[in-house]
C-alpha positions in Angstrom: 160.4 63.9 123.1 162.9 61.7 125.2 161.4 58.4 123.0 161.7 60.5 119.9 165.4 61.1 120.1 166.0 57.4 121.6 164.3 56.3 118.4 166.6 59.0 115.8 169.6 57.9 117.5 169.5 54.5 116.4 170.0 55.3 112.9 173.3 57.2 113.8 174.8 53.7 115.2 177.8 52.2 114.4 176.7 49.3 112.2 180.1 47.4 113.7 179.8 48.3 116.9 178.1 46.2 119.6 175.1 48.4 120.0 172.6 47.4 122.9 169.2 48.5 124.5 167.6 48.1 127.9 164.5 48.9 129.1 163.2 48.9 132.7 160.3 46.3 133.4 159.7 47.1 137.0 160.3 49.5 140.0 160.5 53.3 140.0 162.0 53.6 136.4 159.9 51.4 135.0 159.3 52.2 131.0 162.9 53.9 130.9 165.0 53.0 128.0 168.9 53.1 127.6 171.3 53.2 124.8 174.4 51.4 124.3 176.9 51.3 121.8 180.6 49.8 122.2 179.9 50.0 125.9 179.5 53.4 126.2 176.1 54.9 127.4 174.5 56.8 124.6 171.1 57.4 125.7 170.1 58.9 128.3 173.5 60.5 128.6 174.7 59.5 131.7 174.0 62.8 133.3 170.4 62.7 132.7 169.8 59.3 134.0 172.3 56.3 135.5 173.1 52.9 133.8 170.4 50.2 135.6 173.4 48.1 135.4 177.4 48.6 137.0 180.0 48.1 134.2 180.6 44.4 135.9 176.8 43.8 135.3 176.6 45.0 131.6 180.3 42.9 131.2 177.9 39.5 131.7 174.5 40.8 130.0 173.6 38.0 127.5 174.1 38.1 123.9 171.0 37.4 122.7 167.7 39.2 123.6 166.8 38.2 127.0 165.0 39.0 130.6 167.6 39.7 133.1 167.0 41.0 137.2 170.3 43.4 138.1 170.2 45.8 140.9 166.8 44.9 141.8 165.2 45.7 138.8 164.1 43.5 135.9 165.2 44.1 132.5 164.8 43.4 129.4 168.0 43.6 127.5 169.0 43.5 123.3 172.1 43.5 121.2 170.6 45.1 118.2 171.5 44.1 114.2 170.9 46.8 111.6 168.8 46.0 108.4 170.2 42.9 106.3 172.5 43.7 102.8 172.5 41.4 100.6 174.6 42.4 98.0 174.7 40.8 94.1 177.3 41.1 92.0 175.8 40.5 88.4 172.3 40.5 87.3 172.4 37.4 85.1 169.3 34.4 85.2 171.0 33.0 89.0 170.4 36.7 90.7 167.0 37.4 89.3 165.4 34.0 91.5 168.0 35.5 94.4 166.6 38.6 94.3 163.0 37.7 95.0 163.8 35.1 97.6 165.8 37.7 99.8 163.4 40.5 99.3 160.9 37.6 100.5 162.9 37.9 103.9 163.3 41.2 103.8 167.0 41.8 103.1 167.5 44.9 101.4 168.6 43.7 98.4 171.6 45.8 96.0 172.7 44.6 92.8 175.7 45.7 90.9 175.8 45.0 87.3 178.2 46.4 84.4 175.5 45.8 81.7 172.3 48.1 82.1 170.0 45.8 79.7 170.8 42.9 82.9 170.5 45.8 85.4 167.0 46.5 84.4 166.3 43.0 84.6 167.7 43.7 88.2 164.9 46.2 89.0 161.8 44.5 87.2 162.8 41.6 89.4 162.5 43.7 92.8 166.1 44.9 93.6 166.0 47.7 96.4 169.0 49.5 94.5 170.3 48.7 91.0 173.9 50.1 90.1 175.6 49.9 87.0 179.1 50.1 86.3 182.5 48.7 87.1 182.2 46.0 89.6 185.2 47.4 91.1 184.5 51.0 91.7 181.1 50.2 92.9 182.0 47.6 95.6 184.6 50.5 96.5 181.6 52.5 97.7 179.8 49.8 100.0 181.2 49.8 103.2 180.4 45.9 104.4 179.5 45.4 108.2 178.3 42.3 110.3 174.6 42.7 108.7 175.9 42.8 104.9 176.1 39.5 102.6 177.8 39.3 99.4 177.1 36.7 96.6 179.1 36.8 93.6 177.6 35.7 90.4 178.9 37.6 87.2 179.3 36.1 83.5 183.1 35.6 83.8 185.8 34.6 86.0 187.8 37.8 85.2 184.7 39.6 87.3 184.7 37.7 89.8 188.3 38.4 90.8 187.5 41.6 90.3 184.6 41.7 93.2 186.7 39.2 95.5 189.9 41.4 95.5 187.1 44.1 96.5 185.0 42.2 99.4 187.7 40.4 101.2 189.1 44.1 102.3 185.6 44.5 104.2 184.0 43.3 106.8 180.8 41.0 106.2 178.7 38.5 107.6 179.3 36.0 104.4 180.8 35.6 101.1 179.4 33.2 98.6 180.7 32.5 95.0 179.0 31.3 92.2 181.5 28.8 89.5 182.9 25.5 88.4 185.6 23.8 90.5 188.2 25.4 87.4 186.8 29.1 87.9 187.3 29.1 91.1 190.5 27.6 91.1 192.0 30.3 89.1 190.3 33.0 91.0 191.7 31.6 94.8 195.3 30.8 92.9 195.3 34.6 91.4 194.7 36.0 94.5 196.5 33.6 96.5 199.4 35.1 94.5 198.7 38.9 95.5 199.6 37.8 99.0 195.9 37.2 99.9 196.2 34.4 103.0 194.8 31.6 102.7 192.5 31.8 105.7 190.7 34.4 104.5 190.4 32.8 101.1 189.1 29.9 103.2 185.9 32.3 104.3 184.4 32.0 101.0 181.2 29.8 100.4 182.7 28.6 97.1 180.8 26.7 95.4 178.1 29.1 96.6 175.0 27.6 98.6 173.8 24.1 100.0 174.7 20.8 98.6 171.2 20.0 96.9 171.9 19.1 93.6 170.3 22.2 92.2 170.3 22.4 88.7 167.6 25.4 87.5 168.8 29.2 88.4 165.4 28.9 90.9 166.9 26.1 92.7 170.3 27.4 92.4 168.8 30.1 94.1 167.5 28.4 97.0 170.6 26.4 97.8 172.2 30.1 97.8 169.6 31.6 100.1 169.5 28.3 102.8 172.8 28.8 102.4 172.7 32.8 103.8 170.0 32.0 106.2 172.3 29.5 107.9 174.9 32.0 108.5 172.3 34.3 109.4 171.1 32.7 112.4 174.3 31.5 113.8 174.8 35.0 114.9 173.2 35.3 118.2 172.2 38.9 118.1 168.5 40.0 117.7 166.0 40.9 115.1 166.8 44.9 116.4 164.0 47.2 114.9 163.3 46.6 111.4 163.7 49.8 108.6 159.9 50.4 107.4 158.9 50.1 111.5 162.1 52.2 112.6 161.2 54.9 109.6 157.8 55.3 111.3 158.9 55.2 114.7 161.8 58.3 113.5 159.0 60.5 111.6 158.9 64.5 113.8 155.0 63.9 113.3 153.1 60.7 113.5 150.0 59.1 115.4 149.8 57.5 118.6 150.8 54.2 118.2 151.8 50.5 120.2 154.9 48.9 120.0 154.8 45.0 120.7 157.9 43.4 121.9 158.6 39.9 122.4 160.9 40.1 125.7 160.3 35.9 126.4 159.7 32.7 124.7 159.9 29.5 125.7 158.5 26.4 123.7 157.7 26.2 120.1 156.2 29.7 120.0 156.1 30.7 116.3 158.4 33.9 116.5 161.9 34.5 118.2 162.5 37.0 121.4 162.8 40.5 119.8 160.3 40.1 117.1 158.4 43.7 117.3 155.0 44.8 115.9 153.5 48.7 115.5 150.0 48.9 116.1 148.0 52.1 115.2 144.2 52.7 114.9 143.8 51.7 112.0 146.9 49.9 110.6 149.8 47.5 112.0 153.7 47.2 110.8 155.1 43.8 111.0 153.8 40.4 113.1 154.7 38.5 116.0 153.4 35.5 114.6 150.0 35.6 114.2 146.7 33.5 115.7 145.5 34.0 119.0 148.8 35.6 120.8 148.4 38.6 118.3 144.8 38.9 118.5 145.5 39.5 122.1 148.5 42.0 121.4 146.2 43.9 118.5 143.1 43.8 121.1 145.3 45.3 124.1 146.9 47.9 122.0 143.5 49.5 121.3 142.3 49.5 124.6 145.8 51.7 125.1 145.3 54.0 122.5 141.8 54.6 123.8 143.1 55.6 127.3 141.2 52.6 128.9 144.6 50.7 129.2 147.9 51.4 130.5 150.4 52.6 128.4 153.2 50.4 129.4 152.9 46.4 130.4 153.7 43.1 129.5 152.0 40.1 130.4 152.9 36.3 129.5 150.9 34.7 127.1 150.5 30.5 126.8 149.9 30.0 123.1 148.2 26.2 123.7 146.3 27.4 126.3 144.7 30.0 124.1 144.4 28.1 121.3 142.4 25.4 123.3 139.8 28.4 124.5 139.6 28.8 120.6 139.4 25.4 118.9 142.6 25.8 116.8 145.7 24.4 116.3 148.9 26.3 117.4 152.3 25.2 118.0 152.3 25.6 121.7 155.1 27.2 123.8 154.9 30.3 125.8 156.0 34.1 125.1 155.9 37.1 127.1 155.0 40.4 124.8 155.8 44.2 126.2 153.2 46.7 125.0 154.4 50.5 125.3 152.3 53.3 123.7 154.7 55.7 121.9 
């Protein structure tokens, strides 16, 4: 029950909130989770269970996902992200290629279009959400956060303004707008004029996306999207627990199951610290990466479910050193996965 309403509470977090986990890796408390969100201990309430860390310690925790020894016991600590937005304004030829690039990466892709022939274009293309109407009143209901991307890429500069005047007012993680040097000109002069300042004119990626020299909507499209997956990763916070895992992980009745953590890596492992897996009996949701390191992982977790395992542990895995045993090529590096049945 106590892992059940760790799980729910996520999805009542602040999205801009610094919003933290730490779980216990050794000593008497070992497997115990804590919540954090703008500092403040959320889960276990601080009644029920006290902070591993002192308000000085969790002050200097890293940002990024990361192994940490405080008060004798060794932790593995995460600033947690919420699920990506990207969201498109206009569903002409340059947001159809967009659309299927983020999906791809598994943003949760919204598109807002005033036309519904375009807006069923939208859908057949693989938007998550399709919404037509005024670009204006429909940005009005997004909230933005530090997860949510915007790209702007309507018919007409007179739209664009429109969404602009909307999306500066929230908070995002980028801002990218499609147009010729002229169009955007008019649109950063306009708004310049409505008392806009110019630094935060200045935080718009126009022209939108990587200097390539793309030409077709499909490269246009992946100048916009190296573009977003630039800013993306120059945030230092952590992959968090992604939707379709964290939907499973929330459901009142489901079956036993493994969760995979990467708490380490070092070296050219193929995933990132925080990458998570769910391993059932029969199925899995999401990857750490593959090969011989996830064999391991997928081999392990039954054993757990079985009983003939224990049902929390980590253990350090060399990737080259594996793949040597095996006869196949690997990157190399080193990661450390945490196994806990659930």
């Amino acid at each position: 029950m106590m892992r059940s309403n760790f799980f729910r509470q996520l999805e009542e977090l602040n999205p801009n909130a610094e919003n933290r986990t730490l779980t216990v890796l050794s000593g008497e408390r070992r497997g115990l989770r804590f919540l954090y969100s703008g500092g403040k201990q959320l889960f276990p309430k601080a009644g029920e269970a006290a902070s591993p860390v002192s308000a000085e310690e969790y002050a200097a925790l890293p940002v990024r996902a990361a192994l940490v020894t405080e008060s004798g016991e060794r932790i593995y600590t995460e600033l947690l992200t919420q699920e990506k937005q990207l969201i498109i304004c206009g569903g002409g030829h340059v947001s159809l290629p967009i659309i299927r690039m983020a999906r791809m990466l598994d943003f949760r892709v919204t598109v807002l279009e005033d036309r519904e022939e375009f807006a069923e274009h939208a859908r057949a293309a693989g938007a998550s959400k399709v919404r037509c109407g005024s670009y204006e009143t429909l940005l009005e209901e997004i909230p933005g956060g530090a997860d949510t991307f915007f790209v702007i890429v309507t018919r007409a500069h007179r739209f664009d303004l429109d969404c602009l005047r909307v999306i500066l007012r929230k908070p995002c993680a980028y801002i990218g707008m499609m147009g010729s040097k002229r169009r955007v000109a008019m649109v950063m002069h306009t708004l310049s004029e409505e008392g806009v300042p110019r630094e935060l004119l200045e935080t718009v990626h126009s022209p939108i996306g990587l200097k390539i020299e793309a030409e077709t909507p499909e490269e246009i499209a992946v100048s916009v999207i190296a573009e977003i997956i630039a800013v993306k990763n120059r945030n230092p916070q952590s992959f968090g627990y992604p939707a379709e895992l964290l939907s499973e992980l929330q459901r009142e009745e489901r079956e036993d199951c493994v969760l995979a953590t990467i708490i380490s890596r070092r070296g050219a492992a193929p995933r990132t610290t925080g990458t998570k897996m769910l391993i059932f009996r029969e199925r899995t949701i999401g990857t750490i990466g593959g090969g011989c390191a996830e064999g391991w992982v997928l081999a392990t977790a039954q054993d757990m479910l079985s009983g003939s395992g224990e049902t929390f542990c980590s253990e350090r895995l060399d990737l080259k050193a594996m793949a040597e045993e095996e006869e196949s090529m690997v990157c190399g590096g080193e990661i450390e996965v945490l196994l806990e049945c659930l």
